[in-house]
Residue, then its C-alpha position, 0 to 999 in steps of 0.5 A: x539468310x536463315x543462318x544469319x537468323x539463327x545467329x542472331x536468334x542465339x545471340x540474343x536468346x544468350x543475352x536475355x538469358x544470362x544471369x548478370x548483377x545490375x548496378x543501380x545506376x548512377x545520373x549525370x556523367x559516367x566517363x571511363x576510358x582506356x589506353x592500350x599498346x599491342x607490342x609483338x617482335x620476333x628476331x633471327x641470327x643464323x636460325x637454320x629453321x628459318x624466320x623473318x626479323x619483325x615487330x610490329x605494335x598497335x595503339x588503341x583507345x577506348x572511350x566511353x561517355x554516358x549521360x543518364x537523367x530520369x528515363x533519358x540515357x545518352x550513350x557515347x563510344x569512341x574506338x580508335x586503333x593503329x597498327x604497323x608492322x615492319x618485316x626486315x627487308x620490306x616496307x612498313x606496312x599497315x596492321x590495323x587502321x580504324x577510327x569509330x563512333x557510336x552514339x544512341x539517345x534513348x528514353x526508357x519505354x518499361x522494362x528493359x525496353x528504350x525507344x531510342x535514336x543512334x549514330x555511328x560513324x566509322x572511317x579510316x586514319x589514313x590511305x590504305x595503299x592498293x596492291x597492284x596498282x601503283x600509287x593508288x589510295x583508298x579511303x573509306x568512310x561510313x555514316x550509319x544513322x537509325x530513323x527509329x530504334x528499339x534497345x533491349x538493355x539489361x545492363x552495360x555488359x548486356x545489349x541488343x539494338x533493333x532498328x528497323x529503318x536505318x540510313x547509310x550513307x558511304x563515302x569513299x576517295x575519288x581514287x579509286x572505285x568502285x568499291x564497297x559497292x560505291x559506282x565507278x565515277x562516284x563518291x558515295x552511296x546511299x542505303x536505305x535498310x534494318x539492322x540488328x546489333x548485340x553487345x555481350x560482355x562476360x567473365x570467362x574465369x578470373x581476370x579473363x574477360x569475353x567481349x563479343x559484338x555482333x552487327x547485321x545489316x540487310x538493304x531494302x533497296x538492293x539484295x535484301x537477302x544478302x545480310x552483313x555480317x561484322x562479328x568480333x570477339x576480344x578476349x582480355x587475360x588481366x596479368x596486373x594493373x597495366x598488363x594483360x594479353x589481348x586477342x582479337x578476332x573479326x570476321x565481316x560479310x559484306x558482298x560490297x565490299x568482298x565476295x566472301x568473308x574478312x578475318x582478321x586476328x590480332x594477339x599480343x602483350x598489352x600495355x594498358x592505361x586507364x583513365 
């Protein structure tokens, strides 16, 4: 508990600490998106070293749609990404599999305070097959809404979120539970927690950018001191108007789900298209 504090204590003492240049803003509309593919491939021809032929690509999509009027603000985020790899002599196989929304409505309070109300809603493109047992899918989705809502915002690239009522509700498949702490025999479960959530986006030198996402979540009515934890870190390297090198990095505590911690690491050559 006390390093999920310091953690998020750093991260919001980095956020209201750093020197940004904020744009006024624009009302009305502001709609900005993008298209990306990941590519990655390695192949083998009497390499006495050894190594497998694969390939293996991801496409995501990144789409934002915001609404600012006097001290109202309605912030729109839709993230989707797949992925599939192929090594020779095996079956396809799942890379990457998510599909997330985010929405927050807020009415500017002074400052950089708003008092706002957020949506989020995460979930799976598809089945996820369950190694060792056969034929048996599971699919995951999460509705996460926040009762009361404070957002600290200093700009787009500069945000930290606390709630201190939220409500989760977790919906999984009827195949298979339990899961994501989901009760045999049933198909959701309900929480009733705070969070904290931070969003920093910096320039680490010239067409190298640093995304960073931080969410913490602690349940009232069960285990209160076992936060979860879901960090990320995107780095994107500019090579030209359509090309740039992406890599990925997550780790998520959640004892629900997993008695230890998830990581996930992606890295590859990125086609990108904006729109």
């Amino acid at each position: 508990m006390k390093k999920v504090l310091a953690i998020a204590f750093l991260f919001g003492a980095m956020v209201m600490n750093a020197q940004e240049e904020t744009e006024e803003p624009v009302e009305g509309w502001t709609k900005i998106g993008n298209i990306s593919f990941l590519f990655n491939q390695s192949a083998f021809d009497n390499w006495l070293a050894g190594g497998t032929n694969s390939i293996s690509g991801t496409l995501g999509v990144n789409y934002d749609f915001n609404y600012l009027r006097g001290d109202w603000s309605w912030d729109n985020k839709l993230i989707a990404s797949y992925g599939l790899t192929k090594l020779k002599g095996e079956e396809m196989q799942k890379t990457d599999d998510r599909f997330e929304f985010n929405s927050v409505l807020g009415k500017k309070a002074s400052g950089y305070w708003y008092y706002s109300l957020f949506f989020n809603f995460k979930t799976q493109l598809s089945s996820t097959f369950v190694e060792g047992v056969q034929e048996s899918h599971f699919f995951f989705s999460r509705i996460f809404s926040v009762w009361s809502w404070y957002v600290v915002e200093k700009s787009d690239n500069l945000k930290v979120n606390i709630a201190p009522f939220t409500s989760k509700l977790i919906v999984v498949s009827s195949d298979l539970t339990p899961a994501f702490g989901v009760d045999l025999g049933k198909t959701t479960r309900y929480e009733l927690g705070a969070s904290v959530s931070g969003y920093y986006k910096f320039d680490l030198m010239e067409n190298v950018s640093v995304e960073n996402i931080l969410n913490l979540y602690a349940n009232y009515l069960e285990d209160f001191q076992n936060v979860d934890i879901d960090y990320t870190v995107n780095v994107i390297m500019k090579i030209n108007k359509y090309l740039s090198a992406n890599l990925a990095l997550q780790t998520i505590y959640d004892d629900n789900a997993f008695r230890g911690f998830q990581t996930r690491e992606v890295f590859g050559l990125g086609v990108n298209y904006g729109f």
